[in-house]
C-alpha positions as CSV (number, residue, x, y, z in Angstrom):
1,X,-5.6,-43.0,32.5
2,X,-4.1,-40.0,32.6
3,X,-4.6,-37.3,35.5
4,X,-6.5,-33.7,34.3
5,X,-5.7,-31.0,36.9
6,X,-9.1,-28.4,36.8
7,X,-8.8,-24.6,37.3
8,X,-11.3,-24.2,40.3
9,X,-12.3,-20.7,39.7
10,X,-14.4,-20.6,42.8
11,X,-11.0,-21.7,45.1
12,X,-8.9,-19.7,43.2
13,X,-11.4,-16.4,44.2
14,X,-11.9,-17.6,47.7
15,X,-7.8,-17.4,47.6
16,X,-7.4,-14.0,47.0
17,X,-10.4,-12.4,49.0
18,X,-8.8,-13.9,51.6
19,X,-5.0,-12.9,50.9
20,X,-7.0,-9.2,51.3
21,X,-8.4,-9.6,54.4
22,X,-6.4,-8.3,57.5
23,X,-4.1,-6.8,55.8
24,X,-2.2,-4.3,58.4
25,X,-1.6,-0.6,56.9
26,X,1.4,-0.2,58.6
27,X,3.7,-3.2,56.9
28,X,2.2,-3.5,53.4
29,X,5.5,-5.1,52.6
30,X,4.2,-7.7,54.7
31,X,1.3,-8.0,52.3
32,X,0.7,-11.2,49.8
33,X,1.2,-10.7,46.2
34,X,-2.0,-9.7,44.9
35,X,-2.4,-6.6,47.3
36,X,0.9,-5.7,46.6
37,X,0.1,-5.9,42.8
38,X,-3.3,-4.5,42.9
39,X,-1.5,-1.5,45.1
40,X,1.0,-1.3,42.5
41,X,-1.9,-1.0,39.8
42,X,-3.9,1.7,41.7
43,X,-0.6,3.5,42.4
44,X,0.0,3.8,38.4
45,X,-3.3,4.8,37.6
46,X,-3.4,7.9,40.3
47,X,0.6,8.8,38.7
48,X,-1.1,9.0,35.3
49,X,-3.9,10.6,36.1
50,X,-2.1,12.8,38.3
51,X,0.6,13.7,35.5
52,X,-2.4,14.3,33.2
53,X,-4.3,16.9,35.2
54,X,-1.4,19.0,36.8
55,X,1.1,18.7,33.2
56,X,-0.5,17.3,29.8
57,X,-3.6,19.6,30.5
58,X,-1.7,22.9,30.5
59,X,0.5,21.5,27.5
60,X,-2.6,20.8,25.9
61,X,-4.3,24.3,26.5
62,X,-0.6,25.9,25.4
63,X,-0.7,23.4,22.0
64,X,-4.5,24.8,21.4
65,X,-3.1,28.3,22.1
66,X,-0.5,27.9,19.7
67,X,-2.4,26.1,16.8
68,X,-4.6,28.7,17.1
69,X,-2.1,31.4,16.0
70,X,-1.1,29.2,13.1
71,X,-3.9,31.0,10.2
72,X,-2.6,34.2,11.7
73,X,1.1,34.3,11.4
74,X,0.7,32.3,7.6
75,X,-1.1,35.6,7.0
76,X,1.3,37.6,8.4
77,X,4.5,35.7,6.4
78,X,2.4,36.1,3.0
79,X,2.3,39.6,4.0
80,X,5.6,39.8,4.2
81,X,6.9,37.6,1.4
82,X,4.5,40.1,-0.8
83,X,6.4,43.1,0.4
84,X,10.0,41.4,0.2
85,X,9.4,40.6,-3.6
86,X,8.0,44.7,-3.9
87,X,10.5,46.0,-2.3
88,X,12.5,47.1,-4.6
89,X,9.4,48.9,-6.2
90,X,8.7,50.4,-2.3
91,X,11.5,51.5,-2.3
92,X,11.3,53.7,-5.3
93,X,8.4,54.9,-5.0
94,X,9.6,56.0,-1.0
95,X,12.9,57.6,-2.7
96,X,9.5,59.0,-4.9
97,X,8.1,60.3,-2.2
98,X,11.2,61.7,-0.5
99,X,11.8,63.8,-3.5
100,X,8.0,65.0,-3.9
101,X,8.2,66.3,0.2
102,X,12.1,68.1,-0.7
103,X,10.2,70.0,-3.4
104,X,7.3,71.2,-1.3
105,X,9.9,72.3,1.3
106,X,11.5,73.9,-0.9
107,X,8.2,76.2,-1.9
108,X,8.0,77.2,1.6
109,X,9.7,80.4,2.8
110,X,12.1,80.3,5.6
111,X,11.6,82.4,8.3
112,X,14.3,85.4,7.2
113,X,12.0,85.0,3.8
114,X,8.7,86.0,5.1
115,X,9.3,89.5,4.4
116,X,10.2,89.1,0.7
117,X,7.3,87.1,0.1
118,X,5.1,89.9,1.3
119,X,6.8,92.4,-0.3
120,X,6.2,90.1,-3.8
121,X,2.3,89.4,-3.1
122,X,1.8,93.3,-2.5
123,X,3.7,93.7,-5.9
124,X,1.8,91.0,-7.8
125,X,-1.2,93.4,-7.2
126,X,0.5,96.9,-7.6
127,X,1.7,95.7,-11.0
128,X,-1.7,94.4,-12.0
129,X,-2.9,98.8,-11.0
130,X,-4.8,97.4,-8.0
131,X,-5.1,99.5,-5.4
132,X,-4.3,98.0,-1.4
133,X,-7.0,99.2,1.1
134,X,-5.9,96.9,3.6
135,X,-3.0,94.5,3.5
136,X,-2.5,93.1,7.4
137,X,-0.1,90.1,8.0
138,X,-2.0,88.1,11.3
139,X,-0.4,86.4,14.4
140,X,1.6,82.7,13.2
141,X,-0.6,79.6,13.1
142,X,2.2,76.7,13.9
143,X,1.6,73.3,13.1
144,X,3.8,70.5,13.4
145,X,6.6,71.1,10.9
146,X,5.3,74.4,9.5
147,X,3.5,77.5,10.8
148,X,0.5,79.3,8.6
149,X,0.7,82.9,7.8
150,X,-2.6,84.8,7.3
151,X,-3.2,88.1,5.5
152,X,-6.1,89.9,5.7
153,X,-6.4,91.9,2.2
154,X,-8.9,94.8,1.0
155,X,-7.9,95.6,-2.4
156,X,-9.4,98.2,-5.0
157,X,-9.5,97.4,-8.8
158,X,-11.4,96.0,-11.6
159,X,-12.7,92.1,-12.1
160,X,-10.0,91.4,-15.0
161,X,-7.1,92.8,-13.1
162,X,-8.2,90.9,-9.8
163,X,-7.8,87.1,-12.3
164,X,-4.6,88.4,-13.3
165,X,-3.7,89.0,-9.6
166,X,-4.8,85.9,-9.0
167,X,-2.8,84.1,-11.2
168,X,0.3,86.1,-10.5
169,X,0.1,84.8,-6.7
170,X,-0.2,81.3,-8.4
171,X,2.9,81.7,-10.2
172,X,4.9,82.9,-7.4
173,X,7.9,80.6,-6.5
174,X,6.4,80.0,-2.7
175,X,3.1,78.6,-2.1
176,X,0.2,81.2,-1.6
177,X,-3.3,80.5,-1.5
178,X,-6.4,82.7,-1.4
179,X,-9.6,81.7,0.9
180,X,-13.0,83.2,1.1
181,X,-13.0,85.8,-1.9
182,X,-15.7,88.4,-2.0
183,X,-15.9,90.8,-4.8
184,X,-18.5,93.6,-4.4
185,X,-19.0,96.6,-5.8
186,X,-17.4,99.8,-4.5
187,X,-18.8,102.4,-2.0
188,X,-17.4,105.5,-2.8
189,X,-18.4,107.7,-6.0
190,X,-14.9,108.4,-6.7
191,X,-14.2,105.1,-8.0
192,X,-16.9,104.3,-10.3
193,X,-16.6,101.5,-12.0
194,X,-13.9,99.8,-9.6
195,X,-15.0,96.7,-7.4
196,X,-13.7,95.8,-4.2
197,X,-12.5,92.4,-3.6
198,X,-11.6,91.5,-0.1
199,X,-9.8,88.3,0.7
200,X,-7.5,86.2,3.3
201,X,-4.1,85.4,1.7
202,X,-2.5,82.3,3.2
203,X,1.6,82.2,3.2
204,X,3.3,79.1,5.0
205,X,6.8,78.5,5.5
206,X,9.3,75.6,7.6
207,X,9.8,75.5,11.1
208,X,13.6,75.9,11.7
209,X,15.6,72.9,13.8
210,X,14.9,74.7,16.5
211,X,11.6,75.7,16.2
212,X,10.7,72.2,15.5
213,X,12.0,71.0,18.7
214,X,10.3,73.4,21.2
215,X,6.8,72.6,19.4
216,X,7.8,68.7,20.1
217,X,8.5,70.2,23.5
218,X,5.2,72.2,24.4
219,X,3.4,69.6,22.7
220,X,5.3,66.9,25.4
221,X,4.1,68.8,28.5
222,X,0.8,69.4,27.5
223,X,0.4,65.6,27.2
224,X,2.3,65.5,30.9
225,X,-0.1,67.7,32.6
226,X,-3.4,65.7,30.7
């Protein structure tokens, strides 16, 4: 009859408490095989948990980080496809644009015209028989790229002839405009029958180069001192 060799799980566990006891910290390579092994085991647990916490996390956060700007740049690259497959309309309608700006320029007086575009609204309302009471160019207002030229106007006349004035500074080549128009009768009993309309007439011409850059300036060291 044959022999059967049994597994004596008892012995066996008796066996290796006791290849764990007195085990010297000093020579572990002195140790038996299952500290060694079980060292070896606790050993590759601490690595990977170690290499977990002090590299995966971060590359985890940075990966979450990064997903998260996903929906945003897909809405930014539809953006941009959508203005690559309009562009050539942008750009036509910026060449548009261009040429609207050129043609506004060109309605504004340069400086050396200021004084022929006076002269022309004084004549728009002498040729009209109006009469001037007061006709008083005021102090520059500069903007950015242009500068505002207020004139203070009194002028004599009747209601018809003060339309057709109207219209006539309209019609002038440069841009005029007329703000805060009061018509009322006149005061003196010579001119029955004539009204007095008083008025602000509002001129604007370019800024030269040159002007241009010394606004930028001013406006560059008032920010400094701020």
């Amino acid at each position: 009859m044959a022999n059967k060799t049994s597994f004596d799980l008892n012995a066996w566990g008796r066996d290796a408490a006791e290849q764990f006891r007195g085990l010297n910290p000093k020579e572990p390579g002195q140790w038996p095989i299952l500290p060694k092994l079980a060292t070896y085991a606790v050993a590759a647990v601490v690595a990977v948990v170690l290499g977990y916490v002090l590299v995966l996390a971060d590359e985890q956060t940075l990966l979450e980080e990064e997903a998260a700007k996903e929906p945003v740049l897909q809405n930014d690259f539809k953006g941009k496809v959508a203005q690559a497959v309009n562009l050539p309309e942008l750009r036509k309608q910026k060449s548009q644009v261009e040429e609207y700006v050129t043609q506004l320029e060109k309605q504004l007086p340069g400086k050396a015209e200021m004084d022929a575009l006076l002269s022309d609204i004084n004549q728009a309302g002498v040729g009209r028989g109006l009469q001037f009471e007061l006709f008083k160019p005021s102090s520059e207002v500069v903007k950015d790229f242009y500068a505002e030229q207020p004139i203070s106007l009194r002028i004599a006349g009747r209601y018809h002839d003060f339309g057709s004035f109207a219209a006539d500074i309209s019609n002038l080549s440069r841009i005029v405009t007329l703000h805060n128009l009061q018509i009322t009768p006149h005061g003196s009993k010579d001119a029955v029958g004539l009204l007095v309309m008083e008025s602000t007439a509002r001129t604007y011409r370019y800024l030269d180069p040159a002007e241009v850059a010394a606004q930028q300036q001013a406006k560059a060291k008032a920010g400094a001192k701020k």
